[in-house]
N, C-alpha and C positions, 0 to 999 in steps of 0.2 A: 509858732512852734513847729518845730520838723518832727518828721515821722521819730528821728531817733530820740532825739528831747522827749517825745510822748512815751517813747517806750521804757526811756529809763524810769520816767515817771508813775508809766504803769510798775514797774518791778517795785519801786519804793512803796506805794498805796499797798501795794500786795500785798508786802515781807509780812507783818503783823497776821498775816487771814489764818494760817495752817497751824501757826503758834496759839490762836486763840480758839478753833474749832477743837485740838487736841485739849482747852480747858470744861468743854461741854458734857458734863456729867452722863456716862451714857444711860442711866436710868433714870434721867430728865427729857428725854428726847419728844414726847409730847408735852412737855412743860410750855406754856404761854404768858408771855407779861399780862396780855389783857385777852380778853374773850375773844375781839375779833383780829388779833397781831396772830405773827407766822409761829407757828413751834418751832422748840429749836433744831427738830427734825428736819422741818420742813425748812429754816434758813440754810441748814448742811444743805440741803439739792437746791435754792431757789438761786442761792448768793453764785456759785458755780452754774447753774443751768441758764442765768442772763447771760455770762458768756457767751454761752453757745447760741443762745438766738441769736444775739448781737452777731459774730459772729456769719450767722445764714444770713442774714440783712444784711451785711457787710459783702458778702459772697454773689449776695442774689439768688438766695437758693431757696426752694419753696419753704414757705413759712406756715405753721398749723393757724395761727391766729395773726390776723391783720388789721384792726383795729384796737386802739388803745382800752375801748370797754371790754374786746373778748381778752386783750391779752389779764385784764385786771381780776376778771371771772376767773380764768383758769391758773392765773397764781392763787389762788383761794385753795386751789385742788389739789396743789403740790401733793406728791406723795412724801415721804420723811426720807432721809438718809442715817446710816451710822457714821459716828466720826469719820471709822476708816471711808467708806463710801465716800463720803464728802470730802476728802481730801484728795481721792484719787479724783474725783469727779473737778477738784478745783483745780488741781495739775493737767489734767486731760481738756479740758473748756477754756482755760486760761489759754494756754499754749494755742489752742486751735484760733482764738480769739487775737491772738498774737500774729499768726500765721496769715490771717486776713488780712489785720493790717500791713504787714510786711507784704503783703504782695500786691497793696496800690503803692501807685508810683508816686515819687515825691508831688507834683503837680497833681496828681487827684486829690492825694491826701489833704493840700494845702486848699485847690481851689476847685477842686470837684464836688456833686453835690448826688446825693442816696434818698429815694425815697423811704421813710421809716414809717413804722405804725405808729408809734408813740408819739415821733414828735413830725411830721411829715414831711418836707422836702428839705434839707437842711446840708450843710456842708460834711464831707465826711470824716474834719476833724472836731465840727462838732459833737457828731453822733460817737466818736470815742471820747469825748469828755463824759458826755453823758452816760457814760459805759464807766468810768471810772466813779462820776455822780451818785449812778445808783448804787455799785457797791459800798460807798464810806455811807450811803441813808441804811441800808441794810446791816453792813459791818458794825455801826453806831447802834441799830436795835439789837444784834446778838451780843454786843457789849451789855447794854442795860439789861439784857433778860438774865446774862450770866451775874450779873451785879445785882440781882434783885434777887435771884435763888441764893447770894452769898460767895459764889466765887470769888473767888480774886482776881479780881481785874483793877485797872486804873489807868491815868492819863499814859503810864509806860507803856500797858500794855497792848491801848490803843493805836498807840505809835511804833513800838518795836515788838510789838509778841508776846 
């Protein structure tokens, strides 16, 4: 896959994000599927602020947590987002996330290799799948959590917004 295959790729996973954050009730915002899942608060900042880590690991630029147990503690911590908040936060982190990748070169991208916290020494077109990975495991819980309070959601909306 080339850099630009990846990124059309990335636009397509995306399109659906902003169309279904603007479905999240805003006085559900600490609503939870189960006791220990993210609120829907806390998916507005979490689903955009992996971006951004990814993102400084992609960069090389100092990172608050470095191993995959501190980073799993302090997703716990999230603070919440509003709609608005989390939209501008997924346009602002997405783009920067973008930006990263657009500035390795076709050969790193293909056969360079990033050390990560998460998954540790690995190719760094791997480490943007796995950036796309975790948004549709996250993307998929704020689907069910809006489908479980009643929203309307569905396979469309999963797909196109």
């Amino acid at each position: 896959m080339t850099k630009a295959e990846y990124l059309s790729w990335f636009d397509q996973v995306l399109a659906p994000t902003e169309p279904t954050f603007r479905r999240v009730p805003s006085d559900k915002l600490e609503y939870k599927l189960t006791e220990h899942s993210f609120s829907l608060g806390q998916l507005l900042r979490h689903i955009p602020g992996s971006f951004l880590f990814m993102a400084k690991v992609i960069n090389r630029e100092a990172i608050e947590w470095k191993s995959l147990p501190e980073i799993l503690l302090a997703n716990r911590r999230h603070g919440s987002a509003t709609v608005e908040e989390g939209i501008r936060l997924l346009h602002e982190y997405t783009s920067r996330f973008k930006r990263s990748i657009e500035s390795l070169s076709e050969e790193d991208f293909q056969r360079g290799t990033i050390d990560t916290p998460q998954l540790g020494n690995i190719p760094y077109w791997r480490y943007a799948a796995f950036a796309l990975e975790h948004h549709i495991h996250h993307f998929m819980e704020l689907h069910l959590t809006l489908k479980s309070l009643g929203v309307h959601v569905n396979t469309k909306t999963l797909y196109a917004g």
